[in-house]
C-alpha positions in Angstrom: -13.8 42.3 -5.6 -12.6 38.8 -6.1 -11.4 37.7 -9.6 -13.4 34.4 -11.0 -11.2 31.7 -10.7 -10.3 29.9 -13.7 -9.9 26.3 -12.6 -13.3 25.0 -12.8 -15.7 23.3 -10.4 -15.6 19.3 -10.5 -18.5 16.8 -10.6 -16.3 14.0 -9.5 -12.3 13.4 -9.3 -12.4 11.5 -12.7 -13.5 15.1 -13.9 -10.8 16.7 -12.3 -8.3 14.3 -12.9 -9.1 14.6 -16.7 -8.9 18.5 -16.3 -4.9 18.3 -14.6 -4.1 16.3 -17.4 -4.5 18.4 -20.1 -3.4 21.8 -18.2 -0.3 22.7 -16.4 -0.7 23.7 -12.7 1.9 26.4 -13.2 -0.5 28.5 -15.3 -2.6 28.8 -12.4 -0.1 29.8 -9.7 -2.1 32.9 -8.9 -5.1 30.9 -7.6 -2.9 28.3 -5.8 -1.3 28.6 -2.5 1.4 27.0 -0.7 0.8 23.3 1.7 2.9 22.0 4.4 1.8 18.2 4.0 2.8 15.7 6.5 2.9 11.7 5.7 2.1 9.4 8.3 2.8 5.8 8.2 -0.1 3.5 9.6 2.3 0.5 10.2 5.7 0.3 10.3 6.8 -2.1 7.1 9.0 -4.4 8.8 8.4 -7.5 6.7 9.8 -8.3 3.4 8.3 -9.9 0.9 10.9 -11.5 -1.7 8.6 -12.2 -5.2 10.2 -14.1 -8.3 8.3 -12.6 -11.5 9.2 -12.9 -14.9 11.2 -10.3 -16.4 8.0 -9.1 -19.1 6.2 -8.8 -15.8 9.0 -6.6 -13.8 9.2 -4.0 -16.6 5.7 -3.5 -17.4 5.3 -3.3 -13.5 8.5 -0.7 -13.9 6.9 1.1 -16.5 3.9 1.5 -15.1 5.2 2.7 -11.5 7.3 5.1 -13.6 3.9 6.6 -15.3 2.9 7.2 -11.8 5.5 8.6 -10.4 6.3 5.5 -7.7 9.1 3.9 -7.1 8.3 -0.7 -8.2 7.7 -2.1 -5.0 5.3 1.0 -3.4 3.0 0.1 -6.8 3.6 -3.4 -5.7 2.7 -2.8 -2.6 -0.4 -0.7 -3.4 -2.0 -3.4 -5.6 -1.6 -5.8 -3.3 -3.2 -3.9 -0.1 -5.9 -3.5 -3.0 -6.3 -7.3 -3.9 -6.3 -7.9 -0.2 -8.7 -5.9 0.7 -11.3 -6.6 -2.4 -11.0 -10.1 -1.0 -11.9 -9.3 2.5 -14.0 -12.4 3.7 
């Protein structure tokens, strides 16, 4: 027979999201199973992009990188492939 999992079902990812937040993924190691995941770069990044901010603006764009877990110029990056593509025309 096959135990109930404990990790609930999720309307949405905010849901979820909310859920990993306030529970640690090691408690549920017997329901999880081991990945091999592969990143694949669309593009190559072989431009660079040299941006003068002001020093406020570089550490609350280090602190929040840091909260995420990425390194300053991927969350750069990111926001900017965001902007750019909320701007489509």
């Amino acid at each position: 027979m096959k135990k109930k999992s404990r990790i609930p079902k999720f309307k949405n990812y905010t849901d979820e999201a909310k859920f990993w937040d306030t529970h640690n993924v090691t408690d549920f190691e017997d329901e999880t199973k081991e990945v091999d995941i592969v990143f694949e770069l669309d593009k190559p990044r072989d431009e660079t992009l040299i941006l003068r901010v002001q020093k406020e603006i570089k550490d609350r764009l280090e602190k929040v990188a840091r909260n995420k877990g990425l390194n300053v110029s991927t969350l750069a990056r990111m926001w900017l492939m965001e902007k750019l593509q909320l701007t489509k025309s």
